[in-house]
C-alpha positions in Angstrom: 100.3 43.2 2.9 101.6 44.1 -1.1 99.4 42.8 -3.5 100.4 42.4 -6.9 98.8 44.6 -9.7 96.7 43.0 -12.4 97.8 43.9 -16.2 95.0 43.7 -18.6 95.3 44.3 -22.0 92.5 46.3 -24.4 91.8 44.9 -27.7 95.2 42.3 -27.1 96.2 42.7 -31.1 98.4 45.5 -30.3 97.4 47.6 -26.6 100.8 46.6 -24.9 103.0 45.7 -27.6 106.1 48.0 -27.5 106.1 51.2 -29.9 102.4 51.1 -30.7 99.9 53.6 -30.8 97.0 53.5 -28.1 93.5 52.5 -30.2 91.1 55.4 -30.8 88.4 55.9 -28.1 86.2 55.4 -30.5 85.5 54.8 -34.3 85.8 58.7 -36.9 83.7 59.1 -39.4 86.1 58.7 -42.3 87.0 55.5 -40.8 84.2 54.1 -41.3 83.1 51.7 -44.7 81.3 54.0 -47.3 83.1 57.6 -46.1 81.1 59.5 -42.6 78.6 57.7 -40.6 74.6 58.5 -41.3 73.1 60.9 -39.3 71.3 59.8 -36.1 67.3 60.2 -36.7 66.7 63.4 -33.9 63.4 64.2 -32.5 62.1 67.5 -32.5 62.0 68.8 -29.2 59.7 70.4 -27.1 59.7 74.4 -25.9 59.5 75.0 -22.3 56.9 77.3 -21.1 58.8 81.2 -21.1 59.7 82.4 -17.6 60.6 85.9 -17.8 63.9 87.5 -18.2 66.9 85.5 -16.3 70.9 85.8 -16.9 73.7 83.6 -16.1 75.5 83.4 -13.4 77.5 80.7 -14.0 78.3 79.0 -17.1 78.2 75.2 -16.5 80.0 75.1 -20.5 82.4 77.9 -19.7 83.8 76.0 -16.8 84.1 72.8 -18.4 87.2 71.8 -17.5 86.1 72.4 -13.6 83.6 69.9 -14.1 84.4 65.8 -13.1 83.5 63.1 -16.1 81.5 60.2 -15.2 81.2 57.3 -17.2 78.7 54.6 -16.0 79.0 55.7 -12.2 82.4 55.2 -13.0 85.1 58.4 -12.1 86.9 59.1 -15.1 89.8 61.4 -15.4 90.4 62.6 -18.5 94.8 63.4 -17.8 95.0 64.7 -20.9 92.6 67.4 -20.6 93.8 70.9 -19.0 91.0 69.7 -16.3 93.6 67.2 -14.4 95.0 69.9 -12.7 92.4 69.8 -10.3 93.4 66.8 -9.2 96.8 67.4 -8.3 99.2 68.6 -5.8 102.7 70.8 -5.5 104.7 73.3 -3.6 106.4 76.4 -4.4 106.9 76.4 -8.1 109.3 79.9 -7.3 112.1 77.2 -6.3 111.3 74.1 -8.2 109.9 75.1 -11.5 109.5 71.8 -12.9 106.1 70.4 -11.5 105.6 66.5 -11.2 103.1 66.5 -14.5 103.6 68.3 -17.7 99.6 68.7 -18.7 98.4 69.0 -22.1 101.2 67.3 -23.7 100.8 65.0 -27.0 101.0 61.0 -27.9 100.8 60.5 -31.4 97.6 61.8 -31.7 96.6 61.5 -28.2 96.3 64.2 -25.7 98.0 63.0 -22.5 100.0 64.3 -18.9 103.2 63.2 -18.8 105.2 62.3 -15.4 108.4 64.4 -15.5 109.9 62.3 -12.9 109.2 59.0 -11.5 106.4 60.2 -9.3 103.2 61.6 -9.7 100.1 62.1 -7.7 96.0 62.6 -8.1 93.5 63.2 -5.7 90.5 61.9 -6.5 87.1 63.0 -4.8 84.7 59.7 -4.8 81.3 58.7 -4.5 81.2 56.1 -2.0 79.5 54.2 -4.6 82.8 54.2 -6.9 85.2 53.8 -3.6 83.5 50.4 -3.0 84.3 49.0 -6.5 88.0 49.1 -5.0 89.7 48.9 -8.3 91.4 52.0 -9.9 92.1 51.7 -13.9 95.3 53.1 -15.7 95.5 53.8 -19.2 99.6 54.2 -19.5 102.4 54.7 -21.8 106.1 53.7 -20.9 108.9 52.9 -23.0 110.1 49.8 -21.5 108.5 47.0 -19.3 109.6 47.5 -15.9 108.3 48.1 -12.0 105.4 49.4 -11.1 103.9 51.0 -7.7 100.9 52.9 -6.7 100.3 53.9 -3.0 96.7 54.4 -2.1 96.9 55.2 1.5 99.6 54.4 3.2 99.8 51.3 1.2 102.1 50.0 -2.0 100.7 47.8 -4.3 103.5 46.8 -6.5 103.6 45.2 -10.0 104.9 45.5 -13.7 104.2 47.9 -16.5 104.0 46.6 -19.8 106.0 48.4 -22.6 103.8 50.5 -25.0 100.1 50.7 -24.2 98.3 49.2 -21.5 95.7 49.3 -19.2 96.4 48.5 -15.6 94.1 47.4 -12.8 94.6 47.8 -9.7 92.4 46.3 -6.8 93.2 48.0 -4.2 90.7 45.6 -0.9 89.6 48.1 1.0 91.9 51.4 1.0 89.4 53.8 -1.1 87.0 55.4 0.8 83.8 58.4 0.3 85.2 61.6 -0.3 89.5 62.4 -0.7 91.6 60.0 -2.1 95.1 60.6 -2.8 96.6 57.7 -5.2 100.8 58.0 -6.1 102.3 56.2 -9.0 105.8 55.1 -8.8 107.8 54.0 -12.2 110.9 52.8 -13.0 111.4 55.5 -15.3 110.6 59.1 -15.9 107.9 60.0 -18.4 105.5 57.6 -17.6 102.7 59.0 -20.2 98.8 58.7 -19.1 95.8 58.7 -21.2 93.4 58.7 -18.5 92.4 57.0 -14.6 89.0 55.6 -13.9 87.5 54.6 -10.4 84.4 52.4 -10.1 84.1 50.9 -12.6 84.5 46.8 -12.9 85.5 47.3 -16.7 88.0 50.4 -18.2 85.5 52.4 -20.1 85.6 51.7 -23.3 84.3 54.8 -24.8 85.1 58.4 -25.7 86.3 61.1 -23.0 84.6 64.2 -25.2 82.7 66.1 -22.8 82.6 69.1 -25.1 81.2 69.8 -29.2 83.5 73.1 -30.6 80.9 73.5 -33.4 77.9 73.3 -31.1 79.5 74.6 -28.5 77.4 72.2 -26.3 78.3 69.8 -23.7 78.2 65.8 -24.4 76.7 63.7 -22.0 76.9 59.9 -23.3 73.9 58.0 -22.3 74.8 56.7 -18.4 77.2 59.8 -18.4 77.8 62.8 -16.4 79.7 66.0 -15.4 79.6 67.2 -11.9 80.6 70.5 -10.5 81.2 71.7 -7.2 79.9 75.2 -7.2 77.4 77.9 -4.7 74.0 78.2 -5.7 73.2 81.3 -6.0 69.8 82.6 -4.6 66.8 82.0 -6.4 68.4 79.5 -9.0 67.9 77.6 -11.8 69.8 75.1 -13.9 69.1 75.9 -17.6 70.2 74.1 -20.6 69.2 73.2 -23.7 68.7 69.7 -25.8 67.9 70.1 -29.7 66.7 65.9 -29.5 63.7 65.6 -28.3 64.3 62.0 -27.0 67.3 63.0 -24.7 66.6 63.6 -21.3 69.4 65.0 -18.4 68.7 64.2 -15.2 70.0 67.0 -12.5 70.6 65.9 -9.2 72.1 68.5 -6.4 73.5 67.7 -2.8 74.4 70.5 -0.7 76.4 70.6 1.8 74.2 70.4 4.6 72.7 67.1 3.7 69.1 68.7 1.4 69.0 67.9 -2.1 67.3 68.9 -5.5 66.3 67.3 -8.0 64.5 67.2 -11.7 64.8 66.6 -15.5 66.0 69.2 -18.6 64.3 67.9 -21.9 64.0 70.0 -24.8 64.8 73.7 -25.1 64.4 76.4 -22.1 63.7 74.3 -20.0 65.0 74.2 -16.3 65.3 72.5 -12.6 64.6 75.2 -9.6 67.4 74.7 -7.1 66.1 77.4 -4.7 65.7 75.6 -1.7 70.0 75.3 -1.8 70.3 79.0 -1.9 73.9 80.2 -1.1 75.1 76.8 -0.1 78.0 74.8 -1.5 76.6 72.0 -3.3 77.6 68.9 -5.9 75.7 69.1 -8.7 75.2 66.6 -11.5 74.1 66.4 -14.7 73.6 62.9 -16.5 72.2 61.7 -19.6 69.8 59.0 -20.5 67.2 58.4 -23.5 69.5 58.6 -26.6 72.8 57.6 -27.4 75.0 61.2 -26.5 73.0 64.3 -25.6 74.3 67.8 -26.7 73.6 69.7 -24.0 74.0 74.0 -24.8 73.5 77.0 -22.9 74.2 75.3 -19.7 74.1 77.6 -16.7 73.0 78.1 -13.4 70.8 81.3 -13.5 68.8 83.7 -11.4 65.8 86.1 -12.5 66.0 89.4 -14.0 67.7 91.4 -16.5 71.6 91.4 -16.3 73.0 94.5 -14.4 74.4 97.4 -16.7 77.3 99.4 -15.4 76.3 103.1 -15.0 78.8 105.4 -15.0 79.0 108.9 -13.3 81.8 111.6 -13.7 85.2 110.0 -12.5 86.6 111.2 -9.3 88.7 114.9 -9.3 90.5 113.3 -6.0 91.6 110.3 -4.6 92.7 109.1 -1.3 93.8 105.4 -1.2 94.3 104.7 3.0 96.2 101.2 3.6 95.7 100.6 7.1 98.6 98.1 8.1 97.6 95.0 10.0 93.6 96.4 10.1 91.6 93.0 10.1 88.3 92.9 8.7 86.8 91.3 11.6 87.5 94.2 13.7 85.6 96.3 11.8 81.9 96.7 12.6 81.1 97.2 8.6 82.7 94.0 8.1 81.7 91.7 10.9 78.8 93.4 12.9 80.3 91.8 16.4 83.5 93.6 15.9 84.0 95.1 19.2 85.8 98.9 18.4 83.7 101.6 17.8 84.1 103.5 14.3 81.2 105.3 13.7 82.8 106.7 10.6 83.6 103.5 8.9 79.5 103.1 10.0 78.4 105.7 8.3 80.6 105.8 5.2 79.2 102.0 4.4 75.8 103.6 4.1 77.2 105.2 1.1 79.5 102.8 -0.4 80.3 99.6 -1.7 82.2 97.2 0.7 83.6 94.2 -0.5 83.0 91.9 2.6 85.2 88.7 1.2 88.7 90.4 0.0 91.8 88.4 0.5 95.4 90.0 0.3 97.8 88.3 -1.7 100.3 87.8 0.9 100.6 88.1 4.5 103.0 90.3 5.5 103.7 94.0 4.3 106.5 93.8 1.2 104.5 91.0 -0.3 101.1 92.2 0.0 101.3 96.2 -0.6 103.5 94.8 -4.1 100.4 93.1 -5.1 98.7 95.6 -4.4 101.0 98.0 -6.8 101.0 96.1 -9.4 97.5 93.9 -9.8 100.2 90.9 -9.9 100.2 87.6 -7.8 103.5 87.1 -5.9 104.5 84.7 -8.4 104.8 87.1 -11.1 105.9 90.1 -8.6 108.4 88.3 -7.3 109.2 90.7 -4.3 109.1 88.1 -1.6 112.6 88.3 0.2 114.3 91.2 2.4 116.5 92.3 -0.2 113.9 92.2 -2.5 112.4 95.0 -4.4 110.0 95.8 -7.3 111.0 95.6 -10.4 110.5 99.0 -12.4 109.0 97.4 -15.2 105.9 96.8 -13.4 103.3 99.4 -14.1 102.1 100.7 -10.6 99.5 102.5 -8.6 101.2 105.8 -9.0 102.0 105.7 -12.9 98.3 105.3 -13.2 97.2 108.3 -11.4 100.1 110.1 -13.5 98.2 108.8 -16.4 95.1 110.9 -15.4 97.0 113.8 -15.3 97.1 114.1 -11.5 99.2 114.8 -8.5 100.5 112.2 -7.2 101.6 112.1 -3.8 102.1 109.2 -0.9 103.3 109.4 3.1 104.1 106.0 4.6 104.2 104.9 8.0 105.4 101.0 6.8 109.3 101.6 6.5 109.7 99.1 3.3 107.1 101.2 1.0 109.1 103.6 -0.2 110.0 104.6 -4.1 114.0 103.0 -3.5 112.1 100.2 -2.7 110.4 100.2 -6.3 107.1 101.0 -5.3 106.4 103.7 -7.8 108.1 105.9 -9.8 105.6 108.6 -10.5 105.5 110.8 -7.1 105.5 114.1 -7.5 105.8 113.8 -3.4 106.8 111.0 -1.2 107.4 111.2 2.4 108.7 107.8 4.4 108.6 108.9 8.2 110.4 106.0 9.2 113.4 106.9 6.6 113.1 110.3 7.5 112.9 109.6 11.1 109.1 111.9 11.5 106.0 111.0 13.4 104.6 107.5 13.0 100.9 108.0 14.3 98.3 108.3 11.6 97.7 112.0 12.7 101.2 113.0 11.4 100.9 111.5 8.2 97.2 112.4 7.4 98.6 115.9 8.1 101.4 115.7 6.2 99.3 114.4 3.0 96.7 116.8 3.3 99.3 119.7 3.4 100.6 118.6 0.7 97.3 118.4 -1.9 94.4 119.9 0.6 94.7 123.7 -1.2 95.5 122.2 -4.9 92.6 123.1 -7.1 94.0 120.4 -9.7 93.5 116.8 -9.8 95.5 115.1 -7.1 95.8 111.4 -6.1 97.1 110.8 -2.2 98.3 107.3 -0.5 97.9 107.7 3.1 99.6 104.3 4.6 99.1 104.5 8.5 100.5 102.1 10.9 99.1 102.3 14.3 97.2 98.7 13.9 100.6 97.5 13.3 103.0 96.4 16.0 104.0 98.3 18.0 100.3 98.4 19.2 100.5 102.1 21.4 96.9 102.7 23.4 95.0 105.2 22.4 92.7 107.4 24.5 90.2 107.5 24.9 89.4 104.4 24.1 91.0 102.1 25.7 89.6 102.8 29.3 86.6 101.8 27.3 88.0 98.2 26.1 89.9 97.3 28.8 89.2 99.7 32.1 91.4 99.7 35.4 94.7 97.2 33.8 98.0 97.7 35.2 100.9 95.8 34.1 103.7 95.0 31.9 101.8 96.2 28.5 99.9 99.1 30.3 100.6 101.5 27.3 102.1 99.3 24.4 103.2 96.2 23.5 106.4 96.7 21.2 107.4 94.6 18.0 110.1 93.0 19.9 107.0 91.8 22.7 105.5 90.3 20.0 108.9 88.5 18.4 109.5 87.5 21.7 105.6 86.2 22.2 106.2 84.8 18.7 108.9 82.6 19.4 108.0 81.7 22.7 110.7 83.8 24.7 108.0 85.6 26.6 104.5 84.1 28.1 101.3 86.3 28.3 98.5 85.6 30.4 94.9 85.4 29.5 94.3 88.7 31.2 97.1 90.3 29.5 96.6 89.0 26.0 93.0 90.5 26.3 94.5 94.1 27.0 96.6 93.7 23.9 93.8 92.9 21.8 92.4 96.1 23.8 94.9 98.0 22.8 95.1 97.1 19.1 90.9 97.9 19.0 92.2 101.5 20.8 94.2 102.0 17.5 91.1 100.8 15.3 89.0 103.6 16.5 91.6 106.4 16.4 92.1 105.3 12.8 88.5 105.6 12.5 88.4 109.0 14.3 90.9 110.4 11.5 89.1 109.5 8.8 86.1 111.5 11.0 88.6 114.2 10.4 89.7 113.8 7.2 86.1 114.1 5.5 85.4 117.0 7.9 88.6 118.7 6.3 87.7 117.6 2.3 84.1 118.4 2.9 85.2 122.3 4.6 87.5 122.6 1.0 84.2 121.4 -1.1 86.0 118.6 -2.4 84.3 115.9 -0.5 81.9 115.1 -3.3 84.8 115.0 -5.8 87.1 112.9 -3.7 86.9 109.1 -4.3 88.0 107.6 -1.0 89.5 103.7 -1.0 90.3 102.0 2.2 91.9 98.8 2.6 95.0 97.0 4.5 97.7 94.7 3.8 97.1 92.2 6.0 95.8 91.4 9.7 97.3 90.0 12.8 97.2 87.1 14.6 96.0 87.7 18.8 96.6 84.1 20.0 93.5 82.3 18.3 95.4 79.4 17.9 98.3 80.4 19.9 100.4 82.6 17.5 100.6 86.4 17.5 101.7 88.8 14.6 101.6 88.6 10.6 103.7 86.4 8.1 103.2 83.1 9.7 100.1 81.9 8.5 97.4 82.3 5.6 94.6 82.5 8.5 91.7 84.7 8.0 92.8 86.8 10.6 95.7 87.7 8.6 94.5 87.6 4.6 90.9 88.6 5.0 90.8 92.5 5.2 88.5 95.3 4.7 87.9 97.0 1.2 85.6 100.2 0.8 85.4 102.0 -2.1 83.3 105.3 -1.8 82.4 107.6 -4.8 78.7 107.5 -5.6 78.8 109.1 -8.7 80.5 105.5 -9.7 80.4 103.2 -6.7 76.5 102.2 -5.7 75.9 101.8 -1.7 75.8 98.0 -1.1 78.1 95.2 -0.3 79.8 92.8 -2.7 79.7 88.8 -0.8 81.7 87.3 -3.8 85.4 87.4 -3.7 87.8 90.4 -4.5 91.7 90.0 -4.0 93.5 93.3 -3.5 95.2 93.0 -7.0 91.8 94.0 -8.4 92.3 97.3 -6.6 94.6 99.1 -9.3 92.8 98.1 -12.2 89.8 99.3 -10.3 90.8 102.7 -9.7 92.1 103.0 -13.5 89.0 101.9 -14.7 87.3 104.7 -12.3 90.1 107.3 -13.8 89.4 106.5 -17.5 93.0 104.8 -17.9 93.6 102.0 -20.1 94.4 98.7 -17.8 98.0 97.5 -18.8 98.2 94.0 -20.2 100.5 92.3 -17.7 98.0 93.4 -15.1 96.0 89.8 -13.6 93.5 91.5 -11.4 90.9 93.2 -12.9 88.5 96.1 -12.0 85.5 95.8 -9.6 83.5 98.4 -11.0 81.3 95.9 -12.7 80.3 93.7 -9.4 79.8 96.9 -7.7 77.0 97.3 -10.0 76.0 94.2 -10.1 77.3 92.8 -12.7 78.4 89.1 -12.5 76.7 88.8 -9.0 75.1 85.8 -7.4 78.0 83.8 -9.2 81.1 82.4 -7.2 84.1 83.7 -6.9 87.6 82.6 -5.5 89.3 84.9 -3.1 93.0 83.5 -3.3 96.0 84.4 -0.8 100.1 83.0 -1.1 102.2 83.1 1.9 105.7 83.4 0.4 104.6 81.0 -2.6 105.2 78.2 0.4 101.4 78.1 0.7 97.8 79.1 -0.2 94.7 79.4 1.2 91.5 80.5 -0.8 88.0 80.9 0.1 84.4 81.0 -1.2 81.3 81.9 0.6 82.0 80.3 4.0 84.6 77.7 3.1 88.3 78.4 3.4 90.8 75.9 2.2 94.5 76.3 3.6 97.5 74.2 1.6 100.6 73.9 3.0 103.0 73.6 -0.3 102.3 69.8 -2.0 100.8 68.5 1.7 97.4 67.9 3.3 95.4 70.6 2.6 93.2 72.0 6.0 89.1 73.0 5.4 87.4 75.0 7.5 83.7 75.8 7.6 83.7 79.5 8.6 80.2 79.6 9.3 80.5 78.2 12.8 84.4 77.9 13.0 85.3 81.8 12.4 88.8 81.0 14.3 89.9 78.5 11.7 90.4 75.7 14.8 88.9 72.7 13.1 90.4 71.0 10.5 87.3 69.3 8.7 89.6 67.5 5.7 88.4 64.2 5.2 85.1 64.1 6.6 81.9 63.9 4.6 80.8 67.0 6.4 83.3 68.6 4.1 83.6 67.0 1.0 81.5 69.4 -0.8 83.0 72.7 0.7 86.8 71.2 0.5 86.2 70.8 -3.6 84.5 73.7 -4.0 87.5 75.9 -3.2 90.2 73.0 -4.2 88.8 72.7 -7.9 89.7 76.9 -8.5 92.5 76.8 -6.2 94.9 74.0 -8.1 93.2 75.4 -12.0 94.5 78.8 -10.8 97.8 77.5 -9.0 98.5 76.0 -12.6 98.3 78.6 -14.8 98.9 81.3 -11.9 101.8 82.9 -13.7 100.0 83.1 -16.9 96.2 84.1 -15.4 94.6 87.4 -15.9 91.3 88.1 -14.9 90.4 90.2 -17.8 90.7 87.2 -19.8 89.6 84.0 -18.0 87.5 85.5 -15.2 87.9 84.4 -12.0 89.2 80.6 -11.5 86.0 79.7 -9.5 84.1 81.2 -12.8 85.9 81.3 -15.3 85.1 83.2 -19.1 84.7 81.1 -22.2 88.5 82.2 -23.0 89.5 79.7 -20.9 88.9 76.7 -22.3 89.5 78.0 -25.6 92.7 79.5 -24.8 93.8 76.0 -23.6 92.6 74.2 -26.8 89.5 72.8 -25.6 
């Protein structure tokens, strides 16, 4: 049934009158009678008993704009603010430029998002508290008086705009519910300006949005108001913070995932609330204020104990051999996912000694895309190498420049037909051998010895790219390992199963049976061990020429395969985890510490990683950033975002055991990899997932915003971002 939308009017002198200015949010100092307003009378506050050294792992004031503003129990979205973005929604922005909001744009002296069309959507994530007020409040801008629609649901609610200024409320009987709400405004016009949206509240909120003090660079938390962030809390933690009134008081309140909670109070300075018992789960936490009139809340982190980790640094590496392993995925790795069924005793013992980086996502899902991130430390968006005809552009400064830089050798031997220099990826090899061009040997034994002929009796520095393909299809068996995975089978895919087996599986040409899809996945394990089996070699040989100890060795892939876990096989179809989660090893002690890195890498950080290792100055364009420093230590315990693009079309990203897929501007898909590894059940929409599905979605849409403009270097990681950010933005 439509129901017609209720227009109420703020302070009626002038908030919907045609041309005029929205009111200030509240009263400035030199608007006031006798020039700036007295000082408020501030009590001296208390000093918390001293705890020992701690550090930050997560600034609560550096990700500001991640956080949500409340306003008595009320939602309130701040659209002018660089922080709407996490409330929105769009598709590939390669094709269609022009997204449905312009952020950060200006209204006199307002800061407002303006609808570039006649459409725009939020999704809000609500307390069930604020869904049961049923009401959603507008603060709005058009030129003219004319038609008005939101959908909430799959419900219209029609009514009338006002010309200028107004506020519009919206009941909306009983469409809102807990958790995701997705809420579309429909005008008669284009550029439709918006000041703000609140939900659950029975009056607008009549107060000011700040949630942040430049000068003392503090948070502000009105009394009855709050800022919640969806974040994981780190081992051991504390929320810190610190209140120079003595008669403010903010109340913390934590929910994790799982259903257990936290609770306490930060009053004065140093003082904190233990969160321990929601170690490394996803969790909404809240801050709200109470006792005094606005609290200025600074230094507000989640922390853990100890000193910060320092960065020690050995002699860089004489040697490197950077291995892409096409289509290797991490969960067939024993290093990487301890139930992994091939053996790879190598890859065993080499994590004894190096730093793996269990959560690392590629940035696309198919070879071109992914091994061009990889090249440059630049998302697809900026890359742009997406299509068949496709290629890099030159002016991208790439894997191979930088070893040039070091004054190395620089050689490469591909097994993966596109990655070639006429291809544009590098222009820097003093020797590249494509063995598909040139028609050679495709198994990983006759490009290992092709590389190693070429640099194993050079006495100067030398740099090698090994890029083996015997994980991708065509997936050959190996012996003798595949009697050991699959003994005694006889039948159509005895000895391989061929790239066109798999377009034809694909596209449903062809139908496997249980018994023969488990001797492909046989087969493709056969191929993980005899990849492990020459890297056996490979150190054997280094080790005989005493170069072992000077030889960094980096291992990675491009992207996985899917083996019929929900019924596709092959790569470039999906953003599961199967396909974008792949392993990364980095060993070199002298630089790299034995351990494992939980927190998210993307394979654009590997680049800036090894130029950082090589002493080379990172190049400015470059958006990943080097992961020496979380090798060490540095930054760990805090979250980080793992992101991967399929074609632009969609994303997927992940943190901790939560993985979000989006496909383009539609519903996203959340999955709780903790005890759905497969990616089979969609948990959007249920409380179960509330927490997890913001967690990631928060990041994911900041990052998807600015994605052509982001570098690591600069704002951190989306999921923790540096103080840059903010400023950068203007707030």
């Amino acid at each position: 049934m439509m129901r017609r939308l209720c227009v109420c009017l703020l302070l009626a002198t002038a908030a919907c009158s045609k041309g005029k200015k929205s009111p200030s949010p509240e009263p400035q100092p030199e608007a006031v009678a006798g020039g700036k307003l007295p000082a408020p009378e501030v009590k001296a506050p208390e000093k918390a008993p001293a705890r020992g050294p701690e550090h930050a792992v997560y600034s609560l004031l550096d990700n500001r704009l991640s956080a949500h503003l409340g306003r008595g129990g009320a939602m309130v979205v701040p659209a002018g603010s660089a922080g709407f973005a996490k409330y929105l929604r769009f598709g590939n922005t390669m094709k269609r430029p022009t997204l449905p909001w312009a952020l950060k744009q200006r209204s006199g002296e307002l800061s407002v998002a303006r609808m570039t069309g006649k459409t725009g959507s939020v999704y809000l994530p609500l307390t069930a508290a604020q869904a049961a007020t049923q009401t959603v409040w507008i603060r709005a801008n058009a030129a003219r008086e004319q038609a008005f629609t939101m959908q909430v649901g799959d419900q219209k609610l029609n009514g009338t705009l006002a010309a200028g200024w107004s506020t519009v409320s919206v009941p909306t009987g009983a469409l809102l519910k807990e958790g995701e709400n997705g809420v579309t405004l429909f005008a008669g016009d284009a550029g439709i300006e918006v000041e703000w949206i609140a939900v659950g509240a029975a009056a607008p909120p009549d107060g000011s949005l700040r949630f942040y003090d430049a000068t003392a660079k503090a948070l502000l938390l009105p009394d009855g108001g709050s800022m919640t962030w969806y974040v994981m809390i780190p081992d051991k933690g504390l929320v810190t913070g610190n209140l120079s009134d003595g008669a403010c008081q903010v109340s913390v309140q934590a929910t994790a995932d799982d259903g257990t909670s936290a609770e306490g109070a930060l009053r004065g300075l140093g003082s904190a609330v233990d969160l321990a018992a929601l170690g490394g789960k996803a969790a909404r936490l809240e801050l709200s204020a109470k006792g005094c009139a606005q609290a200025q809340l600074a230094d507000a982190a989640l922390v853990v104990p100890g000193e910060e980790a320092k960065v020690t640094r050995g002699e860089p590496p004489a040697h490197i051999v950077f291995i892409i392993m096409d289509s290797l995925r991490a969960d067939r790795v024993r290093a990487f996912h301890p139930k992994a069924r091939p053996e790879a005793p190598t890859f065993d013992k080499l994590a004894e000694t190096s730093t793996l980086f269990r959560t690392t996502f590629v940035q696309g899902n198919e070879s071109r895309v992914s091994h061009s991130s990889i090249w440059t430390a630049l998302y697809p968006i900026n890359h742009g190498n997406l299509g068949e005809k496709d290629k890099l552009d030159p002016k991208w400064v790439t894997i191979d420049e930088v070893a040039k830089a070091a004054r190395m050798h620089v050689a490469g031997v591909s097994g993966n037909g596109y990655i070639r220099p006429s291809k544009g990826y590098g222009t820097a090899w003093d020797q590249f051998s494509n063995h598909i061009e040139e028609e050679l040997g495709l198994k990983g034994q006759d490009l290992f010895d092709k590389g190693l002929g070429w640099v194993g009796a050079k006495k100067e520095p030398w740099f090698l790219y090994l890029g083996t393909i015997d994980t991708h299809v065509s997936w050959r068996a190996k012996k003798p390992w595949i009697e050991q995975y699959d003994p005694g089978y006889k039948g159509r895919f005895e000895d391989t199963f061929s790239g066109e087996d798999a377009a034809k599986a694909a596209t449903g040409k062809i139908t496997l049976t249980e018994r023969e899809k488990d001797h492909v996945r046989a087969i493709y394990d056969s191929n993980v061990s005899y990849q492990d089996d020459l890297l056996r070699q490979l150190i054997e040989k280094l080790t005989a020429a005493g170069v072992w100890d000077k030889t960094m060795l980096i291992i990675t892939a491009d992207h996985g395969d899917e083996q019929w876990e929900d019924g596709k096989v092959g790569h470039g179809a999906s953003s599961r985890n199967q396909l974008v989660h792949v392993p990364l090893l980095i060993h070199y002690p002298p630089l790299f510490p034995a351990g494992s890195v939980h927190e998210g890498a993307e394979v654009i950080d590997i680049t800036p990683t090894l130029a950082d290792a090589l002493g080379v100055a990172a190049d400015p364009q470059w958006q990943g950033t080097s992961l020496l420093p979380i090798a060490h230590g540095v930054g760990r315990g805090g979250q980080r975002l793992a992101m991967s693009s399929m074609y632009e079309g969609s994303h997927s990203g992940r943190i901790g055991s939560w993985k979000v897929r989006i496909p383009g501007s539609g519903k996203p898909e959340v999955y709780n990899l903790a005890a759905d590894e497969a990616e089979l059940q969609d948990l959007y929409g249920q409380a179960s997932s509330a927490i997890g599905a913001r967690l990631i979605l928060d990041p994911l849409w900041i990052l998807r915003q600015w994605n052509r403009e982001w570098k690591k270097s600069q704002w951190g990681n989306a999921a923790n971002v540096s103080g840059r950010f903010a400023a950068d933005l203007g707030e």
